[in-house]
C-alpha positions in Angstrom: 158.5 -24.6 42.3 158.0 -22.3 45.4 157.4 -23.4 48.6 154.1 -21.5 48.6 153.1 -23.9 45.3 154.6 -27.0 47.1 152.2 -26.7 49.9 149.4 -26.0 48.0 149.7 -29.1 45.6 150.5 -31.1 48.4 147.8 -30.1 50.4 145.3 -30.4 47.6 146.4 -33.9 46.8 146.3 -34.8 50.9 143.0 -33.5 51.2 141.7 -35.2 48.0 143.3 -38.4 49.6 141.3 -37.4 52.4 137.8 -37.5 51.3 138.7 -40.6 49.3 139.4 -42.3 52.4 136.3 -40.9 54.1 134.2 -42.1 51.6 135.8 -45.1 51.2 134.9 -45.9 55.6 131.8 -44.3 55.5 129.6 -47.3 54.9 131.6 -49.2 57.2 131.9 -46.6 60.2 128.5 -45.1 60.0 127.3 -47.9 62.0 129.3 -47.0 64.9 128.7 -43.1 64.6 125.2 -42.3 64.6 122.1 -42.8 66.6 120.4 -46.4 65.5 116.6 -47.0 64.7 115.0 -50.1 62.9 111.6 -49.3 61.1 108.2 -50.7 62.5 107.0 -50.6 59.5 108.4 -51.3 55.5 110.1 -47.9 55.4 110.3 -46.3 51.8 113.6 -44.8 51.4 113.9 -41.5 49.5 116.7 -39.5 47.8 115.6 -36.6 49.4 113.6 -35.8 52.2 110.6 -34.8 49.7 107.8 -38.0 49.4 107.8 -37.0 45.6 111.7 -38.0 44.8 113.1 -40.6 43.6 112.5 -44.2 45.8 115.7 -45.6 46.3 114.8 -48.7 48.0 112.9 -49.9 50.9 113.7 -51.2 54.6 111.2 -54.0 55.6 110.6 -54.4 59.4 113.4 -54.9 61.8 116.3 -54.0 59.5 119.2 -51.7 60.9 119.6 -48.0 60.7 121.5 -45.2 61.3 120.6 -42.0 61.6 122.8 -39.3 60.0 120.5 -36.5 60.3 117.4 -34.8 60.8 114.6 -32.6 58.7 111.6 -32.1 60.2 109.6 -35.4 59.8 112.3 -36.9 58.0 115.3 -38.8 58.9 118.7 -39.4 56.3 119.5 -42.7 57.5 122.2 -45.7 56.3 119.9 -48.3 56.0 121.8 -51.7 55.8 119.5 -54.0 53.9 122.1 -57.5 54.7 122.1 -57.3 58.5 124.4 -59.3 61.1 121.5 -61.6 61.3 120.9 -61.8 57.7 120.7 -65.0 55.8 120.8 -65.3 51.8 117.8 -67.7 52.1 115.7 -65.3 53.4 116.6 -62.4 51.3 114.0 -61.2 48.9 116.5 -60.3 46.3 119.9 -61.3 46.2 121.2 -58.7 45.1 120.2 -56.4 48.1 122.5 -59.0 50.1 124.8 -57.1 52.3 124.2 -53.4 50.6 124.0 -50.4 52.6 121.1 -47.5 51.2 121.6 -44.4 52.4 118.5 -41.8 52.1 115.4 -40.4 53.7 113.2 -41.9 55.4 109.5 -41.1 57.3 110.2 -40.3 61.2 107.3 -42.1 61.8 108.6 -45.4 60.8 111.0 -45.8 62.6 111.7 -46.8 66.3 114.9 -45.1 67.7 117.7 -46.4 70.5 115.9 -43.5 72.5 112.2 -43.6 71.5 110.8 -44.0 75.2 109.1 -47.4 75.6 111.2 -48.5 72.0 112.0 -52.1 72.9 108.0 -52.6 73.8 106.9 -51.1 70.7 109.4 -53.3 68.7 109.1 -56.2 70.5 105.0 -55.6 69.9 105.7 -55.2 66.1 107.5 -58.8 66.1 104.6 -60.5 68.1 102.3 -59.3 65.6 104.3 -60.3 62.8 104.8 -63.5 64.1 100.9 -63.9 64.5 100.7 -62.8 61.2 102.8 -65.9 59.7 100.9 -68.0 61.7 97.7 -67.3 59.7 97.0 -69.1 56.4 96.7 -65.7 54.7 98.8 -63.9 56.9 101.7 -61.4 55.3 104.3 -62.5 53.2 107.7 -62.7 55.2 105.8 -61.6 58.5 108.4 -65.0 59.7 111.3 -63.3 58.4 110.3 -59.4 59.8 109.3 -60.7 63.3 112.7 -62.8 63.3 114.7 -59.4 62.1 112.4 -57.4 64.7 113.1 -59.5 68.2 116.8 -59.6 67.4 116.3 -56.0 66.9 115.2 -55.6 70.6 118.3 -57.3 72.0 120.5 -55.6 69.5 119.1 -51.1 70.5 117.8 -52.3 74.0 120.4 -54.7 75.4 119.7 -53.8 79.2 115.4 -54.4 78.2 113.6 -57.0 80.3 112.7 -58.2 77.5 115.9 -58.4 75.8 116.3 -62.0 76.6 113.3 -63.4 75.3 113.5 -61.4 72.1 116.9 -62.5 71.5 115.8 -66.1 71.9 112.1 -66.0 70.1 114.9 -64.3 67.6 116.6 -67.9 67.0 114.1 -69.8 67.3 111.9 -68.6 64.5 115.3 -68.6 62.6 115.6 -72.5 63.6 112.1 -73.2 62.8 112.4 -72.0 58.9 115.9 -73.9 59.0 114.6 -77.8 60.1 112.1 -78.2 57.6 115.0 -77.5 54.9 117.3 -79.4 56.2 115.2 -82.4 57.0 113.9 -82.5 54.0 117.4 -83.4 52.3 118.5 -87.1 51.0 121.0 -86.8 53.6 118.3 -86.3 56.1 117.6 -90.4 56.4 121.2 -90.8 57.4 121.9 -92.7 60.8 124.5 -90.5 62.1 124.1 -87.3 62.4 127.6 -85.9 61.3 126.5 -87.4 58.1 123.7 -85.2 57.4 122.8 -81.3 57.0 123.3 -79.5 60.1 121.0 -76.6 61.4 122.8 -73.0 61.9 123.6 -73.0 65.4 124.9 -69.7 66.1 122.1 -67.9 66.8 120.9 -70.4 69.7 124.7 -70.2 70.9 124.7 -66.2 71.3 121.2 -66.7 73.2 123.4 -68.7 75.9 126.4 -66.4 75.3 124.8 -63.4 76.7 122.0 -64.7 78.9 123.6 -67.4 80.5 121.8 -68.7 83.2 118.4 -68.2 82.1 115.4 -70.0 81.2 116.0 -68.6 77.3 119.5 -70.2 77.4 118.3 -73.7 78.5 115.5 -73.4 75.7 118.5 -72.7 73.4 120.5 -75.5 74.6 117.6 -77.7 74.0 117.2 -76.6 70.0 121.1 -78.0 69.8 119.8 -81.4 70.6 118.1 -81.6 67.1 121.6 -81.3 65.9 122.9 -84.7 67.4 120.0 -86.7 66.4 120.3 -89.9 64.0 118.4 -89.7 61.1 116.7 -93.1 60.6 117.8 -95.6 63.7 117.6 -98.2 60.8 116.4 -100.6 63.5 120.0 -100.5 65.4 119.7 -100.2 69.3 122.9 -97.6 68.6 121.1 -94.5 68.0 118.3 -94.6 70.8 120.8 -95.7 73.3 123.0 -92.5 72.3 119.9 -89.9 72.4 118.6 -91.4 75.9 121.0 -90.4 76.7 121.7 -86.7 75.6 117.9 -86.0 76.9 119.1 -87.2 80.2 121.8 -85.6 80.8 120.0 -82.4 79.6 117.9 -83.0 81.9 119.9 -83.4 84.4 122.3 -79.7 83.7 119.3 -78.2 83.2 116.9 -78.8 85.9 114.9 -76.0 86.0 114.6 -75.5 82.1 111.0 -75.4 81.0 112.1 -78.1 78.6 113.4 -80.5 81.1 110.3 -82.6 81.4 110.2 -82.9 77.5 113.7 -84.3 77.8 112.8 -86.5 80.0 110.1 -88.0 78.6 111.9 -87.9 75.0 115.0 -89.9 77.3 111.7 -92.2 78.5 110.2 -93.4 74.8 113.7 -94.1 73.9 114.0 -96.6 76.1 110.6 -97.8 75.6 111.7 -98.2 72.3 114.4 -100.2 73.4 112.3 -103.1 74.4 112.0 -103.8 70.8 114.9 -103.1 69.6 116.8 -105.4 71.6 114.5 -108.4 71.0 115.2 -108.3 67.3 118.8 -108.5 68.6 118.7 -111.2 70.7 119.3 -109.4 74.0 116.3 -110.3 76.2 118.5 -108.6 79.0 118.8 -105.1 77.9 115.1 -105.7 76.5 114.0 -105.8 80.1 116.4 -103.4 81.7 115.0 -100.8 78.8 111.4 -101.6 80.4 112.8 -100.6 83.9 114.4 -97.5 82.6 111.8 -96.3 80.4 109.3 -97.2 83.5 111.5 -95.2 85.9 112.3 -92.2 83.8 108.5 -92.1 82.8 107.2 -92.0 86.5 109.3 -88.8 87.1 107.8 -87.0 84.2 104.1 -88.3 84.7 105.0 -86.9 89.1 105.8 -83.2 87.6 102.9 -81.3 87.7 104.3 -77.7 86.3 103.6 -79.4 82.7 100.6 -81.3 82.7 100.6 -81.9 79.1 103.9 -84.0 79.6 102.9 -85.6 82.6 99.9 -86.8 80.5 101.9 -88.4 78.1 104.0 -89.9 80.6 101.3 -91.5 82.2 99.8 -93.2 79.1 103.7 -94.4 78.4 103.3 -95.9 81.6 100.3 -97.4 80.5 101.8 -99.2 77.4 104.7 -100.3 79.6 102.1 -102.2 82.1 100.4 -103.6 79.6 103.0 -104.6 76.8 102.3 -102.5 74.2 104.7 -101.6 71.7 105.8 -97.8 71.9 108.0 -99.2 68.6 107.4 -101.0 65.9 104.7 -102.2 64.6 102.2 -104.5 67.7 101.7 -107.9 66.4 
């Protein structure tokens, strides 16, 4: 074989190898390559940049994009339809889990990384989802879009003053879909909690990860209490005594959360609880010491007056405390 042959084979077969390869990445480097959008709106995607194609798929609200390129009105995108923040629970279809669609798309759908004003408009689109879930005939998955659509702020606007807040409104409407399911579980009724279903905490972690310091980080820090919760005390003193504590000491690292007061008075009808609890276990000691706690952690609440709400239910704790009422149990 001549030389001349040699290199031509060989740079066939290397250039084959090539676009093997490039194909091959393609779906996993595109999302580091091109501009990135998310859709405001479910986003039809299209073979061809031509309404009248064939529909590939479609991108509901908040999912990822990448733009490849441009026509007009149109915009060839990689639409990943199992985002970072995806969940098979959540998913419509299964099957869609963790594909990547790549087609065209309406401009007009879509919010880009450099649409002026983006992280508003977004960050708009997921308050009105999230008002549209709260409605008895609201839109199916609005939950699940506005969940998608605050991450989506954090994720193209990271710098956003509203980044923060989106990230954690994010988690927590994540966390909200994820108690009910877990509490409603056999394994739910367990006294310890390492015994039962856990909720998915990551989300509420990388809230504190990249905002430490903020009121949205406390908030998250709070969620993780539900996670160290007994199920059923089962009439023990062991279980109160344990989450007293863990709302104090909250408290107590995070003074200025907006949740603090809550803790408190969570800490507060604990030990109120307590009073009972130790009666049925022949410890007329702690029984009383539980009514100067619960009395004294009470007061502080009901002295706060940036929560009224708490402060009200402090004070009527107080009440029951003065007058011997049962906050536990059934009154005799």
């Amino acid at each position: 074989m001549s030389r001349k042959n040699w290199l031509y084979e060989n740079c066939n077969v290397k250039f084959a190898l090539g676009a093997i390869l490039i194909a091959c990445l393609s779906a996993t480097t595109a999302f580091g390559l091109g501009e990135r959008a998310t859709p405001v709106r479910d986003a039809t995607i299209y073979v061809s940049p031509d309404g009248s194609s064939a529909k590939l798929g479609s991108a509901e609200r908040g999912r990822e994009m990448v733009i490849l390129e441009t026509s007009g009105e149109w915009l060839h995108v990689e639409a990943m339809l199992g985002n970072p923040i995806r969940d098979e629970a959540y998913e419509g279809d299964d099957e869609d889990s963790g594909k990547t669609i790549s087609g065209w798309i309406r401009a007009r759908n879509a919010v880009r990384a450099t649409t002026p004003d983006g992280d508003k408009v977004i960050y708009g689109e997921a308050v009105d989802s999230e008002d549209q879930a709260s409605r008895s005939r609201g839109r199916h998955g609005a939950a699940q879009d506005a969940m998608r659509l605050y991450y989506r702020v954090a994720d193209l606007f990271p710098t956003s003053p509203l980044a923060a807040q989106a990230m954690y409104r994010s988690a927590d409407i994540r966390w909200q879909l994820d108690k009910p399911d877990v509490m409603s579980k056999r394994s739910a009724h367990e006294r310890e909690a390492y015994l039962r279903g856990q909720i998915e905490e990551r989300w509420m972690k990388e809230v504190m990860k990249k905002f430490p310091g903020t009121k949205w980080a406390d908030l998250a820090a709070f969620h993780l209490i539900d996670n160290k919760l007994c199920g059923d005390w089962q009439g023990s003193s062991k279980c109160p005594v344990k989450e007293a504590d863990i709302y104090e000491k909250y408290a107590a690292d995070h003074p200025q959360s907006p949740a603090a007061p809550e803790a408190l008075y969570d800490a507060a009808w604990r030990y109120a609880a307590l009073i009972e609890i130790y009666k049925t276990e022949d410890q007329a000691k702690k029984s009383e010491e539980s009514k100067a706690r619960a009395m004294a952690v009470a007061q502080k609440v009901a002295a706060q007056t940036s929560q009224p709400d708490w402060a009200a239910r402090a004070q009527r704790l107080l009440y029951l405390l003065q007058q011997g009422v049962p906050a536990y149990g059934n009154e005799e």
